[in-house]
C-alpha positions as CSV (number, residue, x, y, z in Angstrom):
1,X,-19.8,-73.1,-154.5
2,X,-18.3,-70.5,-152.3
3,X,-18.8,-68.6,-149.0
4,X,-19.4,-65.4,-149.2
5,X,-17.8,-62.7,-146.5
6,X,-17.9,-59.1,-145.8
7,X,-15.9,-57.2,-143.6
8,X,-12.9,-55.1,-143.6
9,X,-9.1,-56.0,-144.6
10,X,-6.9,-53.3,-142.6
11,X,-3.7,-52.4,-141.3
12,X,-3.4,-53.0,-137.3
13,X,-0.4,-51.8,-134.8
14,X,-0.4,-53.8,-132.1
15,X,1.5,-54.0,-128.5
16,X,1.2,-56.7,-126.1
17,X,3.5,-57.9,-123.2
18,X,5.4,-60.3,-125.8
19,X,5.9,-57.6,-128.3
20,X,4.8,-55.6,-130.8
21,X,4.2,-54.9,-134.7
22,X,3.3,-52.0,-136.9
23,X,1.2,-51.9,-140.1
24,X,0.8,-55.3,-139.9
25,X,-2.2,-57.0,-141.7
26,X,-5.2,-56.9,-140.1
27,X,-9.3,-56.9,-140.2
28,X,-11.7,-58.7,-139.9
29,X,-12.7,-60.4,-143.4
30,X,-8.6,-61.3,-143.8
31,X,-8.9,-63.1,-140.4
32,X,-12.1,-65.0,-141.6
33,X,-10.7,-66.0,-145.0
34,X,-7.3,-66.8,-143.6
35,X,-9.6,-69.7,-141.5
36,X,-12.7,-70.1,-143.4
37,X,-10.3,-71.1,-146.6
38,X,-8.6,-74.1,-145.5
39,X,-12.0,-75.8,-145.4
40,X,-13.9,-73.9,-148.7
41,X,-13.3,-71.2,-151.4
42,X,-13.7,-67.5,-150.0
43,X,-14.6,-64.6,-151.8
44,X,-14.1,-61.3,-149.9
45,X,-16.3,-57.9,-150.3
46,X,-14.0,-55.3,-148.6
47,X,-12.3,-52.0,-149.5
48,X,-8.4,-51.0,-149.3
49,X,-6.7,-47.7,-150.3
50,X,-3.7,-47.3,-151.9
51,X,-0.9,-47.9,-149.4
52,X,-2.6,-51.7,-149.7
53,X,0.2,-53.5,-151.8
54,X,1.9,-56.8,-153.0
55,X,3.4,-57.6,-149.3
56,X,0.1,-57.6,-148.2
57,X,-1.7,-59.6,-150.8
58,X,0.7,-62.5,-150.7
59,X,-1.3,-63.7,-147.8
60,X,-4.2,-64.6,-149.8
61,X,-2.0,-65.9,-152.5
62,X,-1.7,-69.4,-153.2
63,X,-5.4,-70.2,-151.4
64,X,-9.0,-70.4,-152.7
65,X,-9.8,-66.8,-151.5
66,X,-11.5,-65.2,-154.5
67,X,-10.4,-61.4,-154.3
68,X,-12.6,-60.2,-157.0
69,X,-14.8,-58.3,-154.8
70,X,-11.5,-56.3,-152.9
71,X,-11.9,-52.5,-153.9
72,X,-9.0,-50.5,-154.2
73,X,-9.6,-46.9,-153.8
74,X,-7.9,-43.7,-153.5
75,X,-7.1,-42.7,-149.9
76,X,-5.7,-44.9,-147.1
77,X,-6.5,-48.1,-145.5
78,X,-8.6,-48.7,-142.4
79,X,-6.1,-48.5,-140.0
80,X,-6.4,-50.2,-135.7
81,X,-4.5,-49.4,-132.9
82,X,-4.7,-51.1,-129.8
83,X,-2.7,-52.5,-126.9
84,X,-3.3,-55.7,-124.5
85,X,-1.9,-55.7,-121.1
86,X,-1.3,-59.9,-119.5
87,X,-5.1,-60.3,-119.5
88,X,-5.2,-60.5,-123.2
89,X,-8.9,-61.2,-123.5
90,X,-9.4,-57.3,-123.3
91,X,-8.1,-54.8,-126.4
92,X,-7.4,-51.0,-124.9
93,X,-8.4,-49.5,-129.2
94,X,-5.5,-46.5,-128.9
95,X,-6.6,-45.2,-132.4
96,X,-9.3,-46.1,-134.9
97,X,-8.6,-44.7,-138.4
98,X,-11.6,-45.9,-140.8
99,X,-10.0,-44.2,-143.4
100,X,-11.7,-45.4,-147.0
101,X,-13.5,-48.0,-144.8
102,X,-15.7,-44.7,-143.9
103,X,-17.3,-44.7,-147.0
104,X,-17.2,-48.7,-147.8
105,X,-20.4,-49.6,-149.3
106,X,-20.9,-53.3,-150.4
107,X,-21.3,-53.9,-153.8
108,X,-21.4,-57.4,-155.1
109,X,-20.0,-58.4,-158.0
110,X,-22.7,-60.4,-160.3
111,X,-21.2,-63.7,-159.6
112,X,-21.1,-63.3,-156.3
113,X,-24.6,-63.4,-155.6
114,X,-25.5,-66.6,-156.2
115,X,-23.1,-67.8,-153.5
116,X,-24.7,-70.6,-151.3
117,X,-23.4,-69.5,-147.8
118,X,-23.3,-65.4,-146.8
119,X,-21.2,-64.5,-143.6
120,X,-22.0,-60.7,-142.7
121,X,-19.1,-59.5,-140.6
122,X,-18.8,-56.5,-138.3
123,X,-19.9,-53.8,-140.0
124,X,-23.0,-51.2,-139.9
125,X,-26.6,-53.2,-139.9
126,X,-27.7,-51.3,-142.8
127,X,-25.2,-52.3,-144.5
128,X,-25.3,-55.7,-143.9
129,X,-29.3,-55.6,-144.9
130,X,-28.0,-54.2,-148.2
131,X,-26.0,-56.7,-149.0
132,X,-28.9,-59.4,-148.4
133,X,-31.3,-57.4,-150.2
134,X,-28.4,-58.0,-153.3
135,X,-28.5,-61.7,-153.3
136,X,-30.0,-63.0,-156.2
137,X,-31.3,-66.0,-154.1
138,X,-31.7,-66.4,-150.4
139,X,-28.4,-68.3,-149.7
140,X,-28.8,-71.6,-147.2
141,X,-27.6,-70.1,-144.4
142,X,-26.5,-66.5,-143.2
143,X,-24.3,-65.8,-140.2
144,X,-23.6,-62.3,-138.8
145,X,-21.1,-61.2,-136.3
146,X,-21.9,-57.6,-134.7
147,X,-20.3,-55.6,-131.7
148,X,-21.3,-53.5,-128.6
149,X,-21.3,-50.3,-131.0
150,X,-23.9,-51.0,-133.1
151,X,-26.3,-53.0,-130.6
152,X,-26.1,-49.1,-128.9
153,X,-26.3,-46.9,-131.9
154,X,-28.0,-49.3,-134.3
155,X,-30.2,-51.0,-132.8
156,X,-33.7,-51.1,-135.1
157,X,-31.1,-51.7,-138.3
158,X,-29.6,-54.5,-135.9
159,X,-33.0,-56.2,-135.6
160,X,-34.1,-55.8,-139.0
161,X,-30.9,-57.5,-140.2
162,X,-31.2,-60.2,-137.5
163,X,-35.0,-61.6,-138.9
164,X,-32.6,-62.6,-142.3
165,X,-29.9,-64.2,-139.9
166,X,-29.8,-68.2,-139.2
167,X,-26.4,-68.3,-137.2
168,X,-25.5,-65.2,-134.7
169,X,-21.6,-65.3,-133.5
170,X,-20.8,-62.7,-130.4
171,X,-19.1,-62.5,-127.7
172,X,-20.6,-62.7,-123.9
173,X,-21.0,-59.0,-123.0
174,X,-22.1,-58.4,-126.7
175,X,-25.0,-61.2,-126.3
176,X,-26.0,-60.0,-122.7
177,X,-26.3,-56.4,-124.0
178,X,-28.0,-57.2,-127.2
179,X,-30.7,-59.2,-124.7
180,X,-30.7,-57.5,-121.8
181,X,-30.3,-60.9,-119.6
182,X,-27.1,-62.4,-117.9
183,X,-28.2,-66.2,-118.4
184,X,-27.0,-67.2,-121.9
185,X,-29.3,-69.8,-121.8
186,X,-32.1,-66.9,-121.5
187,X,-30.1,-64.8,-123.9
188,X,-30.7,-68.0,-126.5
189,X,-34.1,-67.9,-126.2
190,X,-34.2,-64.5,-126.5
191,X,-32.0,-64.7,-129.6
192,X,-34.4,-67.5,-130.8
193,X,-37.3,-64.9,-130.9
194,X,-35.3,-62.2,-133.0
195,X,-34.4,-64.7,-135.7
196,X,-31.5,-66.5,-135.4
197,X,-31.7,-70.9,-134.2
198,X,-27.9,-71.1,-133.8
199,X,-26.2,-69.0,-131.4
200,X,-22.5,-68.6,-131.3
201,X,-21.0,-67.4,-127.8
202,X,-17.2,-66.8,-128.2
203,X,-15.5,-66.4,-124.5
204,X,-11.6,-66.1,-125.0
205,X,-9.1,-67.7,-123.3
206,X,-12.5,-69.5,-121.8
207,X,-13.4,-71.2,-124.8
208,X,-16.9,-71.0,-126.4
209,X,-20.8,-71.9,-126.3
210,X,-23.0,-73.3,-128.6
211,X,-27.1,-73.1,-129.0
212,X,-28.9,-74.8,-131.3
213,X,-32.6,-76.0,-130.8
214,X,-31.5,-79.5,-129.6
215,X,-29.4,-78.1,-126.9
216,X,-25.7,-76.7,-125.4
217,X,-22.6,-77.8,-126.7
218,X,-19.3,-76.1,-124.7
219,X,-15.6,-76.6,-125.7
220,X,-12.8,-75.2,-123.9
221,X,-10.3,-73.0,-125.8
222,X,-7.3,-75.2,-127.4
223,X,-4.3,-75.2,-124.2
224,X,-1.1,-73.2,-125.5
225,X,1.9,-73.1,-123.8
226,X,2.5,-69.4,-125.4
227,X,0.1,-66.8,-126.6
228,X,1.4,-63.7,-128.1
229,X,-1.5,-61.7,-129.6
230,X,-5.2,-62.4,-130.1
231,X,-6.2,-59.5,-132.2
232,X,-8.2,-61.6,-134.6
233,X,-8.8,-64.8,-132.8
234,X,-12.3,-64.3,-132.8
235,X,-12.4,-63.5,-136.7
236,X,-10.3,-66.4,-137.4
237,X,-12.7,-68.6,-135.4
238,X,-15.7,-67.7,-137.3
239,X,-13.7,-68.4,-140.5
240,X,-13.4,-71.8,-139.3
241,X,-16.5,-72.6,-137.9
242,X,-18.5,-71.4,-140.8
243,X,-15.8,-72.7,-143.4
244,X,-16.2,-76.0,-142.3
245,X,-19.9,-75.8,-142.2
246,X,-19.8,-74.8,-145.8
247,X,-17.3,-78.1,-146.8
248,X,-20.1,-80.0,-144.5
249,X,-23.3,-78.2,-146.3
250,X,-24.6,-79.3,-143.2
251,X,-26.3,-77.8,-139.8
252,X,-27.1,-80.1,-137.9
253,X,-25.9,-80.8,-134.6
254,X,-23.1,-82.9,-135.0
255,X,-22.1,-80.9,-137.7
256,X,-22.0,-77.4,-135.9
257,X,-20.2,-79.3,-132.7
258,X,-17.2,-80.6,-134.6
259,X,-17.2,-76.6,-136.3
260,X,-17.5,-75.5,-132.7
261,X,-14.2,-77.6,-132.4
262,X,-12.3,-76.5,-135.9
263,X,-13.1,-72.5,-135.3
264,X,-11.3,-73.2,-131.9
265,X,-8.7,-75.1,-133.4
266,X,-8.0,-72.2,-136.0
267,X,-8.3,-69.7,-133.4
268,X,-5.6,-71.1,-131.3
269,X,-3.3,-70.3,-134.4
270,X,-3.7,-66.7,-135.0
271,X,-2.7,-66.4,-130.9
272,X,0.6,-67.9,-131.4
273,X,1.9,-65.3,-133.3
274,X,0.7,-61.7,-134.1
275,X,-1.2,-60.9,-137.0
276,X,-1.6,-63.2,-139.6
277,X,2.4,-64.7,-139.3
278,X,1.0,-68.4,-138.0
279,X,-2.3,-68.5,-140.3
280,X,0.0,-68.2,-143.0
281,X,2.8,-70.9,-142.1
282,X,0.1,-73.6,-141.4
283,X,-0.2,-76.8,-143.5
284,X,-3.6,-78.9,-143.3
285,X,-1.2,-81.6,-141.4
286,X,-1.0,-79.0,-138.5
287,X,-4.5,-78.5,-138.6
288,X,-5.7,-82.0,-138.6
289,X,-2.8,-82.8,-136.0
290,X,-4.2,-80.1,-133.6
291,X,-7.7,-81.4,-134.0
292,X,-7.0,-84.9,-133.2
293,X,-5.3,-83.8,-130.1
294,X,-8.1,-81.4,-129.2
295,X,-10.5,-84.4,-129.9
296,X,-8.9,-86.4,-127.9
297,X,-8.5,-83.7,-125.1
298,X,-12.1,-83.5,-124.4
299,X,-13.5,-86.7,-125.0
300,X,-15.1,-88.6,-122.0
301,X,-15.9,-92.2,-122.1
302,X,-19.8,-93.0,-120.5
303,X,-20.4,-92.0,-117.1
């Protein structure tokens, strides 16, 4: 069994207050393979061009990311630019370059669509429609991430798209635009109505909220004494989260509480270095380390 994503694998510059790096690896399907695969084989549906070579595919090397579905096309690789300033939970994009990501269409390979678990990343709504309409079965769950930019411009595709969805993962200003209310426990229900029974609210540096039917779950993000770059925090966290749910094959609640906890755990990875240098030095002793401790970090005996 494997988890399926799609999303974009890119080249980012980025400059914050602790440094900066160039043509560094980037997007948003690396991020969530990066996490998701320390938990559950990965296969990727993206596109790259041709300056996309060995340096950068060592990161996938050696783990249970299934690359099959990477296209490599003539032409140049999606291509970020952005800069934080010290509040780090806000990107200033200096230069988007979508490159041969303009033209990106999914197309599955056949063994693909049988996978069991279908995460549809940031990309346009009709696309990600597409590549439901291409499963050869309705996989057990779906999960979609989507931004401001295609709540505004894409709105009827966005809803269409979200009747197919089981698990939404946004941010707070991308849930309270998408619903039109400032209460995310309002925004749930609203959420609730278009499709999705599990929403995901990612908050930064503030941690993250969980709706399901039974109730709110919160966690606070994992405490770092130093953060350098959080392009791909919230990527990485959805990796996690759904990874582990996968290695679960479970939704319930107790299930998408401790995922709440591993996506934040992951998360707080990716920050302590830029791009993908920390996700790639990790062992699964770090990772069960840092979970322990974040267990322990929140856990309240009886009132």
């Amino acid at each position: 069994m494997s988890l399926l994503a799609i999303g974009s694998v890119a080249f980012d510059d980025v400059e914050t207050p602790f440094g900066r790096r160039e043509r560094a690896l980037g997007g948003s399907a690396t991020y969530f393979a990066l996490g998701a695969s320390r938990f559950h084989p990965v296969r990727i549906v993206a596109v790259v061009g041709e300056d996309f070579g060995p340096d950068q595919m060592r990161a996938f090397e050696g783990r249970p990311i299934d690359l099959q579905g990477l296209a490599r096309v003539p032409g140049r690789s999606f291509h970020w630019k952005g800069a934080y300033g010290y509040d780090l939970n806000e990107a200033r994009t200096l230069a988007t370059e979508l490159n041969v990501f303009a033209t990106f269409h999914p197309d599955l390979p056949e063994t693909y669509r049988q996978s069991p678990f279908l995460f549809l990343g940031n990309i346009d709504p009709v696309l990600q429609l597409d590549v439901v309409g291409q499963m050869a079965q309705r996989p057990r769950w779906i999960a979609l991430d989507t931004m401001n930019y295609w709540i505004q411009s894409a709105r009827p595709a966005l809803e269409r798209v979200l009747r197919e969805v089981d698990i939404l993962l946004v941010n707070d200003a991308e849930i309270r635009q998408l619903t039109e209310e400032h209460s995310l426990l309002k925004a749930y229900r609203r959420v609730q109505a278009m499709g999705p029974r599990i929403l995901v609210v990612k908050r930064g540096e503030y941690g993250v909220a969980l709706f399901t039917p039974e109730g709110v779950f919160g966690a606070p993000a994992y405490p770092l004494e130093e953060v350098f770059d959080p392009t791909g925090a919230g990527d990485t966290f959805a990796g996690g989260f759904l990874g582990y749910l996968a290695w679960m094959d479970r939704v319930d609640t107790t299930a998408l509480k401790h995922a709440t906890l591993v996506g934040s755990v992951m998360a707080s990875f990716t920050v302590e270095r830029f791009s993908t240098e920390r996700l790639e030095q990790i062992t699964q002793d770090d990772v069960r380390n840092r979970l322990s401790l974040f267990s322990d970090m929140i856990r309240v005996e009886d009132l």
